[in-house]
N, C-alpha and C positions, 0 to 999 in steps of 0.2 A: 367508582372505586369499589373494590373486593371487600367482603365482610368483615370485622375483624371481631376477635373474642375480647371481651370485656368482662374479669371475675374477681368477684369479692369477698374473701372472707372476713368474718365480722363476727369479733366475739363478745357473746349478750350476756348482759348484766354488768357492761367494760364502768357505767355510770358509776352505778349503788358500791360496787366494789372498792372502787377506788377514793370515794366520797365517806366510807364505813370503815375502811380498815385503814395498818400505818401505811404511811406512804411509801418510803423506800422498800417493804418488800412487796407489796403491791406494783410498785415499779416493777420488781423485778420480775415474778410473778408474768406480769403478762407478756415482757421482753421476749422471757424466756419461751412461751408461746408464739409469739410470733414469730420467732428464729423457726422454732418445730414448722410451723403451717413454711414459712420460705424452701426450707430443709427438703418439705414432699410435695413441692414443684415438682412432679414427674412428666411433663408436659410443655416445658421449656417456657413457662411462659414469662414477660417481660415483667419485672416489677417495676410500674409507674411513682407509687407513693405509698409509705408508711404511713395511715392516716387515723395514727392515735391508739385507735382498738381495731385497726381493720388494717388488711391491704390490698389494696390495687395492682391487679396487675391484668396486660391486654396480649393479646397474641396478634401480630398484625397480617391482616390480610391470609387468616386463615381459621378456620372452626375445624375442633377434632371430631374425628366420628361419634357416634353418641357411644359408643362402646369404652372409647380413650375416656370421653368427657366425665362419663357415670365412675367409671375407675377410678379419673384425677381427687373426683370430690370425695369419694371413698376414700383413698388414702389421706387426702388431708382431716378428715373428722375423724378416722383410725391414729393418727398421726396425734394429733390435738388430746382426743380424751385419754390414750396412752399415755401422755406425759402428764396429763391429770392424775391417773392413777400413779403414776410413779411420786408424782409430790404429797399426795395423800400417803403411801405407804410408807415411803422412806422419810416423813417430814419430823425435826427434830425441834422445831421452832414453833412455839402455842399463842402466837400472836397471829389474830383474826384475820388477815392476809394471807396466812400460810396455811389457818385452819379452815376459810371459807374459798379459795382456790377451787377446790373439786366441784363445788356449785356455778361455774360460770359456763357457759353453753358456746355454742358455734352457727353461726347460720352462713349461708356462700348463696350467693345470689349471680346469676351468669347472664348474660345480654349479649347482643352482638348487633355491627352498624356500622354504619361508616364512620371513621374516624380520621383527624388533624390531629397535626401536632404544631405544639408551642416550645419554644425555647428558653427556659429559667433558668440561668444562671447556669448556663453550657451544658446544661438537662434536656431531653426530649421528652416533652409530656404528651401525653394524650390529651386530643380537646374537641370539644361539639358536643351536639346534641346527642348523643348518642351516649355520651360518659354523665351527660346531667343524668339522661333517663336511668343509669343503672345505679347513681346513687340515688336518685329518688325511690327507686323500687327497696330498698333496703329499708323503709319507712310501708309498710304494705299492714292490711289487716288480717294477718295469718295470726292465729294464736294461738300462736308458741315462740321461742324460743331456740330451739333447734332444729333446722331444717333447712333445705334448698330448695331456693327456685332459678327456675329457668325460664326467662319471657319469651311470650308468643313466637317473636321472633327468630331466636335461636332454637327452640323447641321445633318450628316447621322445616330450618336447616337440617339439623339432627335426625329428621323422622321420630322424636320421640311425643307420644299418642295420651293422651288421659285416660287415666286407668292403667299406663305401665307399670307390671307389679315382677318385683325381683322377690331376693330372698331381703336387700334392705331398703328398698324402696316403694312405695305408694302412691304416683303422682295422681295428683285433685287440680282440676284447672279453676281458675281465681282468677277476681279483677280488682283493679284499685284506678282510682279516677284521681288523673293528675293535673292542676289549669285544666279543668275540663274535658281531659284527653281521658278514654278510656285505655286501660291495659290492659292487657288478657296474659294470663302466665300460667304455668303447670308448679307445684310445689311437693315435695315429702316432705314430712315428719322421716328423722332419723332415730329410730329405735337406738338406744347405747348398748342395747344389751345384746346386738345384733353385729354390732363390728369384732371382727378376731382383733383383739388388742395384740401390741408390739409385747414383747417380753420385755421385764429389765432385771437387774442382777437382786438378786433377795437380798437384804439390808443382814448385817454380819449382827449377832445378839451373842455377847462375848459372855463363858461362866468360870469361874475360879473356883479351884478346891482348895485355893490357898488364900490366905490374907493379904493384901495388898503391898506391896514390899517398902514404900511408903506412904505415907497419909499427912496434908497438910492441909490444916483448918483455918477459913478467914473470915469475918461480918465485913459485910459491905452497907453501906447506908445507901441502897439503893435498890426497884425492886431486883425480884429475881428475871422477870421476862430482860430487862433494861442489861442486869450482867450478865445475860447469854449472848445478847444481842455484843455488847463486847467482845467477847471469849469468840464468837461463829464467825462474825464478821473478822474475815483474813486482814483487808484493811488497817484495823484497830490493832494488829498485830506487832507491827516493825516498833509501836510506840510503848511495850512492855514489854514482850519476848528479850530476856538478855541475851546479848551473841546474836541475835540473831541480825543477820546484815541485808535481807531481803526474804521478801515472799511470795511466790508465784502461785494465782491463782486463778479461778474465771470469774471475772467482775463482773458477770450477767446472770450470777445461778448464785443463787440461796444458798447456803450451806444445808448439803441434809445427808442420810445416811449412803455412804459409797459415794460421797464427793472428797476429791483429791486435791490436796495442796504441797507445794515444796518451799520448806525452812533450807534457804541458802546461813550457812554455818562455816564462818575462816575457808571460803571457798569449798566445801560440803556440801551435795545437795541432800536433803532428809525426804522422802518422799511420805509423806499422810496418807492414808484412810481413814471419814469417819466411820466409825463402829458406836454401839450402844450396848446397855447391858440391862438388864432388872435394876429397878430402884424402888423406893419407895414411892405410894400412892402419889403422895404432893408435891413430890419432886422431880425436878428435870434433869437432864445426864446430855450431855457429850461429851461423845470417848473419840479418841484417835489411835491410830497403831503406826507403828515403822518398824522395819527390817532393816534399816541403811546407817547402825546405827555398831560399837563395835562389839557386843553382844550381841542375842539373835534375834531378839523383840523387846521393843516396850510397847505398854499402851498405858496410854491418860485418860482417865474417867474425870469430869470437872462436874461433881453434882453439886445440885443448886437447890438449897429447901427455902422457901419462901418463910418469913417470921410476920412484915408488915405489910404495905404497901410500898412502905421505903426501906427494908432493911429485910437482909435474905443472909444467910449462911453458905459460904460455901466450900464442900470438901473435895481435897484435889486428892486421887485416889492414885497411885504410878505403880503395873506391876511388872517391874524388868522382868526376862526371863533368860537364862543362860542353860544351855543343857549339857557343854562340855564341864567338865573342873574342872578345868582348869580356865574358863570363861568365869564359872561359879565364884573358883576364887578371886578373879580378876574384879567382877561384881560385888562382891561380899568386902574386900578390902578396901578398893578407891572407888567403883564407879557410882555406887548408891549415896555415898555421902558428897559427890561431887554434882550428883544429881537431884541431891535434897536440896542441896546448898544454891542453886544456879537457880531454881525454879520457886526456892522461896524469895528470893532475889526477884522474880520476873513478878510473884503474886504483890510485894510489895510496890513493886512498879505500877503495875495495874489499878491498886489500891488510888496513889499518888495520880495517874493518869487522868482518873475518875473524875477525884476530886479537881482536877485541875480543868477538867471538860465542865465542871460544873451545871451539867444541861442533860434532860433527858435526851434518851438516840430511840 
C-alpha cells in the first residue's frame, strides 16, 4: 500500500483549562478553536475524529511536498493564535475561561504509514499501526508546548533535513522510546511572534456628549459575573426579552465585541452589534447597537457594578438617536416612553427569571 498522511493538531494545556475554569465557556472556548484549525485545512485533508482537544485527520495514499506540508502547519498555528488574539481583544466576559483562553498553545505532530480502515457506524476510520504510532508520539519528551513534529518517516518522504531553518522554523531531531521501539523525529518550537496574524475588525468603543436618553436601575441578588452571564448568553434571552418571539444567533461563539445577533420582533428582524464603551474601574458593560429600528440608532449599555458576591447593581443605560425632526419628534413624543415602558418590563422579567432559575449559570 502507498503512504498515507496522518496529522494531528492538539491543543496544550486542553487539561488544566478546562479542570480550572467554568465549564460552559471553556466548552466553548476550545469548540471555537477547533472549528478555526478545521476552517485552515488548506490541504484537503480528511478528518477522521474530533478527539476532545485534538483532531485527526489523514490524507490517504498521499504526502504533500514539504513546501505544501510547512505551509499547511503554518497556516493552521497562524489560524489558531489569531483567533487567540481576537478573544483576548474583543473579550467582554471576566470569567477565567474567557480571561485564561490566550494562554493555551498548539502543537501538530505529522506521521505517515500505511493505513486500514474500520467501519463505525457507517464511518470510515482510519486503523493500524500506523495511527497508534502517531498518537503515541503526541506524548514525546520535547519541552514545550508549542511546536511540531514530524517523524522520521515522513521527514525522509519530505526531504526535510535537521537543522532546516526558515524565517519560523528550527527543526532539532529527537527520539522517544515507545514498547521499546526507538523513534527518531525532527521538531520546531513555533515562535508566536513570528506568525503574520490574520486581522480581525477593531472592537467599536462608543462616547456620548450626551446623557443617556434613558436610564434604568435594578439589584439583583446575584453576582455580577452570574448577571452578565444572563444578559450575553442569547439563549437566556426569548425567557425575558418582552416581544421578542425569537433569537438568532451562533451557539458555538461566546458573546464578545463585534459579535452579531437578530431579535425576531411581530415578524421584524432587529439585527445587533456588540459594542462597548468607558465605565467605571469595577464595572463590567455590554453595549449593543441597531439601525433596524424606526429611528436611526439605539444602543444599550447593561453596566453591571458588583456590591457582594451575591448582590450587584445594575444600570441599563439606552441612547436613542434621531437626526431628522421630525424623527426627533416622533422619538421625543411616543417612542422613548414606549421604550422605557417595554424594557422595564423585560428587566423585571429577568428579575423573575433569575429568581425562578434559582441556580448559579
Amino acid at each position: 500500500m502507498l503512504n498515507s498522511l496522518l496529522f494531528i493538531p492538539d491543543i496544550s494545556g486542553f487539561t488544566h483549562f478546562v479542570q480550572n475554569t467554568e465549564a460552559e465557556h471553556s466548552q466553548h472556548v476550545i469548540s471555537e478553536l477547533l472549528e478555526v484549525l478545521v476552517k485552515a485545512n488548506t490541504q484537503h485533508l480528511q478528518l477522521a475524529e474530533v478527539e476532545g482537544d485534538a483532531l485527526f485527520f489523514y490524507k490517504e495514499n498521499e504526502i504533500p511536498s514539504q513546501e505544501k506540508l510547512l505551509a499547511q502547519i503554518e497556516t493552521m498555528f497562524t489560524a489558531f493564535y489569531s483567533h487567540l488574539k481576537l478573544l483576548e481583544k474583543n473579550r467582554i466576559c471576566p470569567c477565567n475561561a474567557c480571561a485564561k483562553a490566550p494562554n493555551l498553545e498548539l502543537k501538530i505532530v505529522v506521521h505517515c504509514g500505511e493505513i486500514q480502515f474500520i467501519t463505525v457506524q457507517g464511518k470510515r476510520k482510519p486503523f493500524g499501526e500506523s495511527v497508534i504510532e502517531v498518537h503515541r508520539m503526541l506524548k514525546n519528551s520535547i519541552d514545550s508546548d508549542n511546536y511540531t513534529l514530524l517523524s522520521d518517516d515522513v521527514s525522509k518522504v519530505i526531504g526535510l533535513s535537521k537543522g532546516y531553518e526558515s524565517k519560523l522554523y528550527l527543526f532539532h531531531e529527537n527520539y522517544d522510546t515507545y514498547d521499546d521501539k526507538k523513534v527518531k523525529y525532527l521538531y520546531s518550537e513555533i515562535d508566536k511572534t513570528k506568525l503574520k496574524l490574520n486581522p480581525f475588525a477593531t472592537p467599536e468603543e462608543v462616547s456620548f456628549d450626551e446623557k443617556p436618553g434613558i436610564v434604568i436601575v435594578r439589584d439583583f441578588e446575584i453576582s455580577a459575573r452570574q448577571l452578565l452571564e444572563y444578559i450575553t448568553n442569547y439563549s437566556y434571552r426569548y425567557y425575558w426579552a418582552k416581544g421578542v418571539d425569537k433569537i438568532e444567533y451562533n451557539v458555538n461563539e461566546i458573546t464578545r465585541l463585534g459579535s452579531e445577533h437578530v431579535c425576531v420582533i411581530d415578524g421584524k428582524r432587529l439585527n445587533f452589534t456588540t459594542v462597548t464603551k468607558k465605565v467605571e474601574g469595577n464595572e463590567i458593560v455590554y453595549g449593543e447597537r441597531t439601525t433596524d429600528v424606526p429611528i436611526d440608532l439605539i444602543y444599550n449599555f447593561f453596566i453591571i457594578k458588583p456590591i457582594s458576591d451575591t448582590l450587584c447593581q445594575l444600570r441599563l443605560e439606552i441612547y436613542p438617536e434621531a437626526k431628522s425632526w421630525i424623527k426627533k419628534i416622533v422619538l421625543s413624543m411616543f417612542i422613548k416612553t414606549a421604550i422605557k415602558k417595554s424594557t422595564a418590563k423585560s428587566l423585571d422579567a429577568l428579575s423573575d427569571f433569575i429568581k425562578k432559575e434559582g441556580r448559579s449559570v
